[in-house]
C-alpha positions in Angstrom: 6.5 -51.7 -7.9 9.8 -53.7 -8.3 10.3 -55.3 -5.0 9.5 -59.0 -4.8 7.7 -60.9 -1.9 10.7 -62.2 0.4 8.7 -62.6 4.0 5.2 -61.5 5.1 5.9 -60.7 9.3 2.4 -60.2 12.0 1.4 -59.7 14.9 -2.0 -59.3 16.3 -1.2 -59.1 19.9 1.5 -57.9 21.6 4.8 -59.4 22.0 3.5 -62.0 20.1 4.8 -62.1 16.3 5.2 -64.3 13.3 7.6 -64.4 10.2 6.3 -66.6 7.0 9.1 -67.0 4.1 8.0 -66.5 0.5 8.8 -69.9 -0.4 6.3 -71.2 2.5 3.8 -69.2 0.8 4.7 -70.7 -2.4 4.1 -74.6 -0.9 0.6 -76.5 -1.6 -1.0 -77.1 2.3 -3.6 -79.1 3.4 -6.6 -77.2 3.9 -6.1 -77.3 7.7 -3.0 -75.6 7.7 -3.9 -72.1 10.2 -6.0 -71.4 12.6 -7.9 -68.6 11.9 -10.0 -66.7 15.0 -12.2 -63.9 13.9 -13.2 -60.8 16.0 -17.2 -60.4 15.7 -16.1 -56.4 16.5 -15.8 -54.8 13.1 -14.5 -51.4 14.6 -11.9 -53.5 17.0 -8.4 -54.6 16.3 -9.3 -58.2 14.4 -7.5 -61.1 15.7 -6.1 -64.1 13.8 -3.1 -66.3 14.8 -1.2 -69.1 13.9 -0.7 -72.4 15.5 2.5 -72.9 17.8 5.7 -72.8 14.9 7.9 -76.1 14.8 10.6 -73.6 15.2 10.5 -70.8 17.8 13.3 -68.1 18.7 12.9 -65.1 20.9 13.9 -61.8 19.9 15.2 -58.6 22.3 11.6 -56.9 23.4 9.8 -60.1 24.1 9.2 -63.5 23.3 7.9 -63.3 20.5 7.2 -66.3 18.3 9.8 -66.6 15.0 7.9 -69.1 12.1 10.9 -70.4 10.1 11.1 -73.0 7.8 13.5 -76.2 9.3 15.7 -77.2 6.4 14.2 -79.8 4.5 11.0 -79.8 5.9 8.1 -79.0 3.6 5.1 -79.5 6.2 5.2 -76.6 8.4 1.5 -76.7 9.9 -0.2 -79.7 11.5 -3.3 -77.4 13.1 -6.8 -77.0 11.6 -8.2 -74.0 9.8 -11.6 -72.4 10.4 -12.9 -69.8 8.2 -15.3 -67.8 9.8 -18.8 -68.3 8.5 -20.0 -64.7 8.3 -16.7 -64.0 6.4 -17.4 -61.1 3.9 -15.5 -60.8 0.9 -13.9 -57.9 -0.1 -15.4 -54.8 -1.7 -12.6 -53.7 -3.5 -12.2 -54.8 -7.1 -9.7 -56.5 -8.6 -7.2 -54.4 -10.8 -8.5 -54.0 -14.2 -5.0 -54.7 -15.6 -2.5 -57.7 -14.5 0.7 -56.4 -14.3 2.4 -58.3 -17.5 4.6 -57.4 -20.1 5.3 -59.7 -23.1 9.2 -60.1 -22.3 8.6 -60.3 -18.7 6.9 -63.0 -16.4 6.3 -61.0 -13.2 7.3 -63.3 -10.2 4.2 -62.4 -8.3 2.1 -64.5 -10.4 4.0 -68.1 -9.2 2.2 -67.4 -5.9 -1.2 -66.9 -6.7 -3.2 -70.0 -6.4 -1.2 -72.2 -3.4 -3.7 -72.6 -0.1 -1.1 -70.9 2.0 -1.2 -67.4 0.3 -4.9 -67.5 -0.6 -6.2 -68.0 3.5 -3.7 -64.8 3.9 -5.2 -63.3 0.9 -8.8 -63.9 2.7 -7.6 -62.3 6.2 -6.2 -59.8 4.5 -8.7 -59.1 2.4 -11.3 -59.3 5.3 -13.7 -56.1 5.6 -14.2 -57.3 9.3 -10.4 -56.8 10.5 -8.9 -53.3 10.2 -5.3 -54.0 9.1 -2.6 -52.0 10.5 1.1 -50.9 9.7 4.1 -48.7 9.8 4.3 -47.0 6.3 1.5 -49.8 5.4 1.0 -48.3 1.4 4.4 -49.4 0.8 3.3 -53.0 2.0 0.1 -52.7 0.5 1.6 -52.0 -2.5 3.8 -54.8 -3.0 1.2 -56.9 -1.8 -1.2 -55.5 -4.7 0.8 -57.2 -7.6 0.5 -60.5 -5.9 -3.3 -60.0 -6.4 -4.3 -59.2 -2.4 -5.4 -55.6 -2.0 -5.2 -54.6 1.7 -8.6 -53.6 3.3 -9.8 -51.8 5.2 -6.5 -49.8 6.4 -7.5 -49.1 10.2 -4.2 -47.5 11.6 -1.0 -46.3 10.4 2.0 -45.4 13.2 3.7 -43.2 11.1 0.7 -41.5 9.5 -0.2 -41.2 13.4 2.7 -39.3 14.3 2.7 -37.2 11.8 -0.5 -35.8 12.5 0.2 -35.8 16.4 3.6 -33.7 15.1 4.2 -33.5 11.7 7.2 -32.1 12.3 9.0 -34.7 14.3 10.6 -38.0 12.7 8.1 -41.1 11.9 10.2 -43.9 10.8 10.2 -47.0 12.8 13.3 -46.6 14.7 12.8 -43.0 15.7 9.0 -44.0 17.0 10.8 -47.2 18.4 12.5 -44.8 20.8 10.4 -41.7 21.3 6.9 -43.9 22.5 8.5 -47.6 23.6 11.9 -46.6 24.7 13.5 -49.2 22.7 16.0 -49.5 20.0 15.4 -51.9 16.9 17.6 -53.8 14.9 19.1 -52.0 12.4 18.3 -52.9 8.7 22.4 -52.2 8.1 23.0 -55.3 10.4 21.3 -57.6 8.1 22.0 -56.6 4.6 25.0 -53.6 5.0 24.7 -49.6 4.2 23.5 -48.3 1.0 26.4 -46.8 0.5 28.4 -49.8 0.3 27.3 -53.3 -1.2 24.2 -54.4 0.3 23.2 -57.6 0.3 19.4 -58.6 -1.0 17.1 -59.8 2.0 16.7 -62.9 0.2 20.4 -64.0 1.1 19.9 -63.6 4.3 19.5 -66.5 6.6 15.7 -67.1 7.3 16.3 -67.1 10.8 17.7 -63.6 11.1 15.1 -62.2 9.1 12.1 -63.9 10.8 13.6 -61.9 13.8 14.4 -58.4 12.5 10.8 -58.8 10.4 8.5 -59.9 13.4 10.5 -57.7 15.8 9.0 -55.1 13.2 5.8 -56.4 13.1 5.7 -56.7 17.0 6.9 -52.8 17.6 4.1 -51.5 14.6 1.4 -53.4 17.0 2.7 -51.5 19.7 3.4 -48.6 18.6 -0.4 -48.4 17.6 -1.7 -49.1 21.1 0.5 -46.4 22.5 -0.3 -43.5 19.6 -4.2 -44.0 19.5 -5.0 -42.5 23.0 -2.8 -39.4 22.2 -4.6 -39.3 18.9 -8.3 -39.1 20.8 -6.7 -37.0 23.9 -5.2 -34.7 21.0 -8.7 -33.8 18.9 -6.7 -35.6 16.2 -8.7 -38.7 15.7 -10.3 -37.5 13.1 -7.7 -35.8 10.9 -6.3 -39.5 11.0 -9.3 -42.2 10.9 -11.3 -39.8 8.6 -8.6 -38.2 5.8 -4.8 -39.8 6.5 -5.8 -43.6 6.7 -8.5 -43.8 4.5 -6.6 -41.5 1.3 -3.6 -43.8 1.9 -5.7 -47.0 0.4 -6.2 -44.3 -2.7 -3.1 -43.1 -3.2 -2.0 -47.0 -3.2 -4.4 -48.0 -6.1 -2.7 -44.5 -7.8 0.9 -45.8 -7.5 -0.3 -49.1 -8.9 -2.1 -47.3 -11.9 1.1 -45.4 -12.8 1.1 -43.1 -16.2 2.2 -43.5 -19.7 5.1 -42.1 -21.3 6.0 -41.1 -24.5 9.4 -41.9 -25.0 9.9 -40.8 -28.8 8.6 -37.5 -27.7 11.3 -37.1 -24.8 14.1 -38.2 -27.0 13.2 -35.4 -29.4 12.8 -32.8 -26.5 16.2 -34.4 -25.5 18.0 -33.4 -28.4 15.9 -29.9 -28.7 17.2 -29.0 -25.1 20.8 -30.2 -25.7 21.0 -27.5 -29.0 19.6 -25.0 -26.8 22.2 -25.6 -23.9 25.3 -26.0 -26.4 24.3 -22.1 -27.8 23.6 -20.9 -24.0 26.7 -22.0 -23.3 28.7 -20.1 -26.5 26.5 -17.2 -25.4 28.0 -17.4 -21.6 31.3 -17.6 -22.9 31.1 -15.0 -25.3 30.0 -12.6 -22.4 33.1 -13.9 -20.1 35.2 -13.1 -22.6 36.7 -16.5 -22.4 36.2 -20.0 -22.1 35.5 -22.2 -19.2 33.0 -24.6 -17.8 29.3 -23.1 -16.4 28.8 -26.5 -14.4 31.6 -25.5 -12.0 30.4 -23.5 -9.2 34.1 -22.1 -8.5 34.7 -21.2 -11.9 31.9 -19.3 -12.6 32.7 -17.8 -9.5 36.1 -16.5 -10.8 34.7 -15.2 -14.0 31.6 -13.4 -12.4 33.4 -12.0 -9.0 37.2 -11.9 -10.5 37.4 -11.6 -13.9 34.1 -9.7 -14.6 34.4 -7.2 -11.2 30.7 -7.9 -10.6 30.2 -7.2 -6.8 28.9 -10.5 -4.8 26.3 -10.6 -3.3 26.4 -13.5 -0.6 29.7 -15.7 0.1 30.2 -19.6 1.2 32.7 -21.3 3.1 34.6 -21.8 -0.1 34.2 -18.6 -1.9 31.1 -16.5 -3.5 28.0 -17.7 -3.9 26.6 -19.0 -7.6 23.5 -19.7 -6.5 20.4 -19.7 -8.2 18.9 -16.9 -6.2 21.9 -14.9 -6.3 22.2 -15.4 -9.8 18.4 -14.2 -10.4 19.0 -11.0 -8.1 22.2 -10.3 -10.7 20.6 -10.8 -14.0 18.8 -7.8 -13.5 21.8 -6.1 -14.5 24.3 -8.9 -15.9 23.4 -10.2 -19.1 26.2 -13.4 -18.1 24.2 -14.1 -15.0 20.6 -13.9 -17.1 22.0 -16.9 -19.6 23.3 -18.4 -16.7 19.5 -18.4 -15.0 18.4 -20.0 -18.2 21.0 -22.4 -18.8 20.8 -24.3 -15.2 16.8 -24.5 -15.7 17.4 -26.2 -19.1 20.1 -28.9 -17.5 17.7 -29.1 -14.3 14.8 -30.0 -16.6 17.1 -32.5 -18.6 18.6 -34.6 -15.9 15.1 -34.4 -13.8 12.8 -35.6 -16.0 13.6 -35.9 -19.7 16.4 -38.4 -19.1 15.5 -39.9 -15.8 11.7 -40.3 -17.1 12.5 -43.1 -19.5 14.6 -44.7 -16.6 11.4 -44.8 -14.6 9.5 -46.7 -16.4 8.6 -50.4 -15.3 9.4 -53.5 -17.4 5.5 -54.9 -16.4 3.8 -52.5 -16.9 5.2 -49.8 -19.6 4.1 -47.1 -16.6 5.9 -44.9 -14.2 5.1 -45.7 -10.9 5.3 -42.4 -8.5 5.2 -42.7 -5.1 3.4 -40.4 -3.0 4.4 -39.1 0.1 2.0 -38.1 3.3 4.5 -36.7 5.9 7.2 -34.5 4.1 4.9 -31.2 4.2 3.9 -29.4 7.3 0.6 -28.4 6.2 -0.4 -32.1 4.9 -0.2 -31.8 0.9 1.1 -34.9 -0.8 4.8 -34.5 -2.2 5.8 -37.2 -4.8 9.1 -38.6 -5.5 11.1 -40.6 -8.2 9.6 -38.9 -10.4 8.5 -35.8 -8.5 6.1 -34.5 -10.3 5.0 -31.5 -8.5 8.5 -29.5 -9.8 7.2 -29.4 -13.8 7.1 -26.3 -14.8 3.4 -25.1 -15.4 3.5 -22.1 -17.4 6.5 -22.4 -19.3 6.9 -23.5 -22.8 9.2 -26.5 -21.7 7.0 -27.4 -18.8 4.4 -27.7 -21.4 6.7 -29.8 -23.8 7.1 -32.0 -20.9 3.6 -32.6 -20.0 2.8 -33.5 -23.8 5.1 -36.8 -23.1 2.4 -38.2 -20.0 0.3 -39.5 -22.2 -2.9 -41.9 -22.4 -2.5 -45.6 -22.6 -3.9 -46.6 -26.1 -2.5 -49.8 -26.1 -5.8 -51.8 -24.8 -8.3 -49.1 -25.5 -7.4 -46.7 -28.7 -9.6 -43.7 -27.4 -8.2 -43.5 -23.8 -8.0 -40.2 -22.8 -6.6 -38.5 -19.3 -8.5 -36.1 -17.6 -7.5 -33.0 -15.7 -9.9 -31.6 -12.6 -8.2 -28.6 -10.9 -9.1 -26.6 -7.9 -9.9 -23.2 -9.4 -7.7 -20.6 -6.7 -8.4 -22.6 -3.7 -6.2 -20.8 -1.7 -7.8 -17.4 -2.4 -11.1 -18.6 -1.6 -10.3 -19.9 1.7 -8.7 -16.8 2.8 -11.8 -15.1 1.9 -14.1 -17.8 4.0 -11.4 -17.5 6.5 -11.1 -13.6 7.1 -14.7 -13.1 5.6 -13.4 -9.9 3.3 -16.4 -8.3 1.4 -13.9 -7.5 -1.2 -12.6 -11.3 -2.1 -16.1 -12.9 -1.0 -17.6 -10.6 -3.6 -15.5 -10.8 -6.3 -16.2 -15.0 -5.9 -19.6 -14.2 -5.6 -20.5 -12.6 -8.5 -17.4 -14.7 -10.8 -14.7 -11.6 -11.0 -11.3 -12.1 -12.0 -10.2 -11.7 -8.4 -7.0 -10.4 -9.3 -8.5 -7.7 -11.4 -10.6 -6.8 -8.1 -8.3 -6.7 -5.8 -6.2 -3.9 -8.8 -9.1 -2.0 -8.8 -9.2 -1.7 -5.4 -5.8 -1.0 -4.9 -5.3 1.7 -7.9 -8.7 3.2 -7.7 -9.7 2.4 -11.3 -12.7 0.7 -12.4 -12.4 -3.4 -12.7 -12.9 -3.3 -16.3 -10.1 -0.7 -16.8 -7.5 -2.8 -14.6 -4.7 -3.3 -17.0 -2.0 -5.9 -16.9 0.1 -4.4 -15.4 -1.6 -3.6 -12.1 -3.6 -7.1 -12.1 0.2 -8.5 -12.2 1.0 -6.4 -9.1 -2.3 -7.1 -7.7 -2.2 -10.8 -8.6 2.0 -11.2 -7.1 0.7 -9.3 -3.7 -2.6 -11.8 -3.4 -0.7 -14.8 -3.2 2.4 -13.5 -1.1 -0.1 -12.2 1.8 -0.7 -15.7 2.0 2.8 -16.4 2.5 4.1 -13.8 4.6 5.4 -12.1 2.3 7.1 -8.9 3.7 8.3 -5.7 1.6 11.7 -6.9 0.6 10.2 -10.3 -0.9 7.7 -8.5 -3.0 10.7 -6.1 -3.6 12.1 -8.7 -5.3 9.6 -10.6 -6.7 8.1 -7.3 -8.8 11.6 -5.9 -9.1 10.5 -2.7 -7.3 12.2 -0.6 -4.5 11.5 -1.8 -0.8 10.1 1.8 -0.2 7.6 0.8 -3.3 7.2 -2.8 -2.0 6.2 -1.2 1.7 4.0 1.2 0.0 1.4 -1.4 -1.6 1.5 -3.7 1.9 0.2 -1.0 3.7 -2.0 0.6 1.1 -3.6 -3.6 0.9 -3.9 -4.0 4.4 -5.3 -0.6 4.6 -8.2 -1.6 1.9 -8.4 -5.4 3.1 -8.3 -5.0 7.0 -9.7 -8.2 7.3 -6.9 -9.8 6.4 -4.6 -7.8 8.2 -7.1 -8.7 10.9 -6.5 -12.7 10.2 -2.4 -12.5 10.3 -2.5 -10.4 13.5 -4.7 -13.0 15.0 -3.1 -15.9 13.9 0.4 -15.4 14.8 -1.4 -14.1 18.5 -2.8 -17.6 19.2 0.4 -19.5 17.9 2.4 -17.8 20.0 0.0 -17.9 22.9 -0.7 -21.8 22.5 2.0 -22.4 19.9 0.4 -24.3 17.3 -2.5 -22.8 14.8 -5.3 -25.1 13.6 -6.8 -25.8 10.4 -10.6 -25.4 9.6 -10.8 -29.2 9.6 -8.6 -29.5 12.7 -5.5 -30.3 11.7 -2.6 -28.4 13.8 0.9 -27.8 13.7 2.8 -26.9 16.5 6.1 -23.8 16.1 8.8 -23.7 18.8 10.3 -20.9 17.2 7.3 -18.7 17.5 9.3 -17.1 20.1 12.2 -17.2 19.1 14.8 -14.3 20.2 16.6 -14.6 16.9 14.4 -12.2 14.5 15.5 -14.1 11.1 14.1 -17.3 12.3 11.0 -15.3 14.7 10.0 -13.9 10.9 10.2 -17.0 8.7 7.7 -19.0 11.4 5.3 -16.4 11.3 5.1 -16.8 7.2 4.6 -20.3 8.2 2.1 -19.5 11.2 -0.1 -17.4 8.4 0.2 -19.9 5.5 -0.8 -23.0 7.6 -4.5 -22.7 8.0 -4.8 -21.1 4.9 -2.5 -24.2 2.6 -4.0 -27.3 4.7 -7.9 -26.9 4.3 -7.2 -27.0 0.5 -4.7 -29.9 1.1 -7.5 -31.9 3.3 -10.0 -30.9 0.9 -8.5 -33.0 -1.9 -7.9 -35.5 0.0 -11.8 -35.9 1.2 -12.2 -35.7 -2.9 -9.9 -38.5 -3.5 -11.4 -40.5 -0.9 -14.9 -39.9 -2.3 -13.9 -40.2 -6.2 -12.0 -43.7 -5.3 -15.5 -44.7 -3.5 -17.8 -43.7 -6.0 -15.8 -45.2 -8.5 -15.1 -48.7 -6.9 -18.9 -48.4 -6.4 -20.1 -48.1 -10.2 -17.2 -50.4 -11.2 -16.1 -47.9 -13.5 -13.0 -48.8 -15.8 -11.4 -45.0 -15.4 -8.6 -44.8 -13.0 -7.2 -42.1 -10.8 -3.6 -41.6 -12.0 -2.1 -38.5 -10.4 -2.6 -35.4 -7.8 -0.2 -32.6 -8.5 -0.7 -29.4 -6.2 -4.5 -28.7 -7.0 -5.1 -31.2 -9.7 -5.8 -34.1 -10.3 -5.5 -36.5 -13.7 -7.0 -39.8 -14.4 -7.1 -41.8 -17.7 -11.1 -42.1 -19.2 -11.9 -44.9 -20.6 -14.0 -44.0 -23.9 -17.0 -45.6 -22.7 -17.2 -43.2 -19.4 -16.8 -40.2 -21.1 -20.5 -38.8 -20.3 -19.9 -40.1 -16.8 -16.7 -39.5 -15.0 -16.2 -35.3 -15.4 -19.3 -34.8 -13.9 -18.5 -37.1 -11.1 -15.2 -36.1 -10.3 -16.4 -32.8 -10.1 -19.1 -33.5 -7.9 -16.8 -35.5 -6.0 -14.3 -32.3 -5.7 -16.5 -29.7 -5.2 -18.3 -31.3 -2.7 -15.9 -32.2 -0.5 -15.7 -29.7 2.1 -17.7 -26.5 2.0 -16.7 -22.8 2.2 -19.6 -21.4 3.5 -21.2 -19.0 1.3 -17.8 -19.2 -1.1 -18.3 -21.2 -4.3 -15.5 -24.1 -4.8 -15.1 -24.3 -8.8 -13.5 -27.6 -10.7 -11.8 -26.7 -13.9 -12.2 -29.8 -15.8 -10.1 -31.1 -19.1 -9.7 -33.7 -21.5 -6.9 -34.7 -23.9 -4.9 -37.2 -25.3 -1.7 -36.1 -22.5 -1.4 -34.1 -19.9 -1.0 -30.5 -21.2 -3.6 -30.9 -23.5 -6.0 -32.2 -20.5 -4.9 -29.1 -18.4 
């Protein structure tokens, strides 16, 4: 969302590539300035090419063809164009808002307009040629604030790999040399490593760029013709061409929208938090006894393990462990350790997000711009970085404060508000459509509180007499089952003995042999074919399934049993998004689709939809992928920020 336009590299045929500076792009041309062949095919690989380049260079794989601009010279093309006659314009809408701000001038708008960017704008742009890339939202999504939205997405290499093996590596270089045996030039070579002074692209000379960028461009094309068989020989055409590629086009538009913040409401949190950390921090010393600094892992250490004589519980290279988990296991019995607990979630909060949120925000637009990222997670949810919103607390007083600061955008329309849809427990109700329990397919049946059910069937009482106690047991076991969870984790989790802890595993599995049934059979066939599928067919393979080593043997079979149950409900929001974006687009509705956290997602109303979009977003999410005879429920609500709207 800050990156400027330096190049735009292609290729639409092997070995064959082309590099077009920014400043070419910026240059009126005669109306006969490319050649443009289009493919009557619509579910082929479109073609369209460029003349022969005044100046040609061949890179390392092939000879591919460098278009440079000569010094000086300001006509670059002396071929004809042809626009195909049954060229069909582009069903995506223009964004409702131009990225402005009233002390900025964006740079993207000096481009729009000049006859060289608008015929790439219409092959872009052309619902006849499937587009394809390497990472192509991040391309997409510069492109976006130059006015050309990218359709349709066809193919994505590193979205392919990832669903061929989500666990392997899928940038560029690594696929460069796992499916073409080749190694790429190295970005470092051009403009330096990060972690010294790097150079901007745009001081590089043309001619080096136009070969690392269509060396890119040339590997992407064939990177795609090598991953598209495995992709059909795998079953796993469909995951890709039906969920990954198409919810990558949403999630672009999403990172474009952005989100409000209030600033004035973080600065006050700001100095709320900082009061709150300066008497945590007189509380920890008055428990030590003495005064030293918290922040220092190997001082705390000291006070906690050699002043204090509290026995450790896990050591380092350096000394004992201070970390959060050891910490929470000791303030069971330490009072020191318990404000210690507190006092790193406060500073954790602080730096994350109430001091880096403001940083976020983009000079255009008055937004933060997430981005979202569809190959981190094994089981295909979206994670989201800078800011990573997925780590806000939910049910914690400061979480809440934080949410109050995403905010709707009342600066063009004074009734804006964001809307919250949320998968009502997703996870619980696939199990149940999964292992077919009569006890969880009931309880959804008839509406029950099915953590109040599964109490009652585990203490013997009646489900109205459940107290809160046992639905919190009840609720904590529901959940880890899905996990893995073994005796010492729920040991831990309801601060129980491990003999206790053992005692309610057996007595649920003993009550809910279905599911016992499901884990048995699950970690059977991953260790027989060593992958597990998803009900949609997504898989994920697990070397270690077998592994002689019983530490790492146990954590893959928590990931063998969580797999099929996490990724339905991850593809299942995807499918929503895909069909929300669609239907939207369609009825040219003014709304947008903001954020997806987890099970939720947010968009900003506008005031005139009001009647229209909750119905249709929860249409759109309930519909999405069926659980047999188990009813998907949408929680949807409104508000004028986030924690109000959830």
């Amino acid at each position: 969302m800050t990156a400027e336009l330096v190049g735009v590299s292609f290729a639409v045929e092997e070995s064959v590539a082309y590099y077009i500076p920014a400043d070419v792009l910026l240059v009126e041309y005669h109306p006969d300035a490319i050649i443009y062949h289009h493919n009557e095919e619509p579910h082929q690989m479109g073609i369209f090419d460029i003349a022969p380049p005044l100046v040609q260079a061949s890179d390392r794989t092939s000879n591919t063809e460098l278009l440079i601009k000569p010094n000086g010279q300001q006509d670059m093309f002396s071929a004809m164009i042809e626009a195909p006659s049954n060229s069909m314009p582009t069903t995506s809408a223009e964004p409702s808002d131009t990225i402005t701000h009233s002390h900025h001038t964006a740079p993207w708008q000096q481009l729009r307009g000049t006859a060289v960017f608008d015929k790439l704008k219409a092959i872009l742009e052309d619902t006849h040629i499937p587009k394809c890339g390497q990472n192509l939202k991040y391309d997409a999504l510069v492109l976006r604030k130059y006015g050309i939205t990218i359709t349709p997405i066809g193919f994505d290499t590193m979205l392919a790999s990832y669903v061929l093996e989500s666990a392997s590596a899928h940038n560029m270089d690594a696929l460069a040399r796992k499916w073409l045996q080749y190694e790429p030039i190295s970005i470092t070579t051009l403009i330096g490593d990060k972690k010294k002074e790097q150079r901007s692209m745009r001081d590089i000379e043309p001619a080096r760029v136009a070969e690392y960028a269509a060396e890119d461009a040339d590997i992407t094309i064939k990177l795609a013709h090598a991953l598209a068989p495995h992709l059909a020989k795998n079953d796993d055409k469909k995951i890709a061409h039906t969920i990954e590629f198409p919810v990558s086009a949403v999630l672009t538009e999403m990172e474009y929208n952005g989100i409000r913040i209030d600033t004035s409401a973080l600065r006050s949190l700001s100095t709320m938090i900082e009061e709150q950390t300066a008497q945590l921090r007189s509380d920890i010393h008055r428990e030590a006894g003495v005064e030293f600094n918290p922040d220092s892992p190997k001082q705390l250490g000291e006070i906690l393990f050699d002043k204090m004589q509290i026995p450790p519980l896990k050591k380092t290279k350096t000394g004992y462990s201070t970390d959060q988990s050891v910490l929470e296991e000791l303030a069971e019995s330490y009072p020191i350790a318990s404000l210690m607990v507190e006092y790193r979630q406060l500073q954790k909060l602080q730096s994350t997000y109430i001091e880096a949120l403001p940083k976020l925000i983009n000079p255009y637009t008055g937004r933060i711009h997430t981005t979202y990222n569809q190959t981190v997670t094994s089981t295909g949810r979206l994670s989201s970085t800078d800011p990573n919103l997925q780590n806000i607390p939910i049910r914690t007083a400061l979480g809440m404060e934080i949410r109050k600061a995403f905010i709707a955008d009342t600066r063009t329309e004074r009734d804006m508000l964001l809307l919250s849809a949320d998968y009502s427990q997703i996870e619980l109700r696939i199990m149940a459509h999964i292992c077919k329990d009569e006890t969880l397919t009931n309880a959804f049946l008839h509406n029950i509180d099915v953590h109040a059910a599964t109490a009652s069937t585990l203490f013997g009482v009646d489900v109205h007499a459940v107290n809160r106690e046992q639905r919190r047991i009840a609720k904590t076991v529901n959940f880890g089952v899905m996990y893995g969870q073994g005796s010492f984790g729920l040991a831990q989790q309801l601060k129980i003995s491990r003999n206790e802890a053992k005692a309610i595993i057996d007595d649920y599995f003993g009550k809910y042999p279905r599911i016992k049934e499901y884990i048995e059979t699950t970690i059977r066939s991953a260790r027989e074919h060593g992958y597990v599928e998803s009900l949609l067919g997504r898989k994920r393979y697990y070397s270690d399934i077998n592994s002689s080593n019983r530490q790492i043997r146990t954590a893959t079979e928590r990931a063998v049993i969580n797999m099929p149950i996490q990724a339905p409900g991850a593809d299942m929001m995807k499918l929503a998004m895909i069909a929300l974006h669609k239907a939207m687009h369609e009825q040219k509705l003014r709304s947008k689709m903001l954020l997806q956290i987890h099970d939720e997602l947010v968009l900003e109303m506008h005031p005139a939809e009001r009647n229209i979009l909750p119905p249709l977003v929860k249409s759109c999410m309930e519909s999405a992928f069926q659980l047999g005879n188990i009813p998907v429920i949408v929680e949807i609500g409104t508000g004028v920020n986030w924690a109000e709207a959830h």
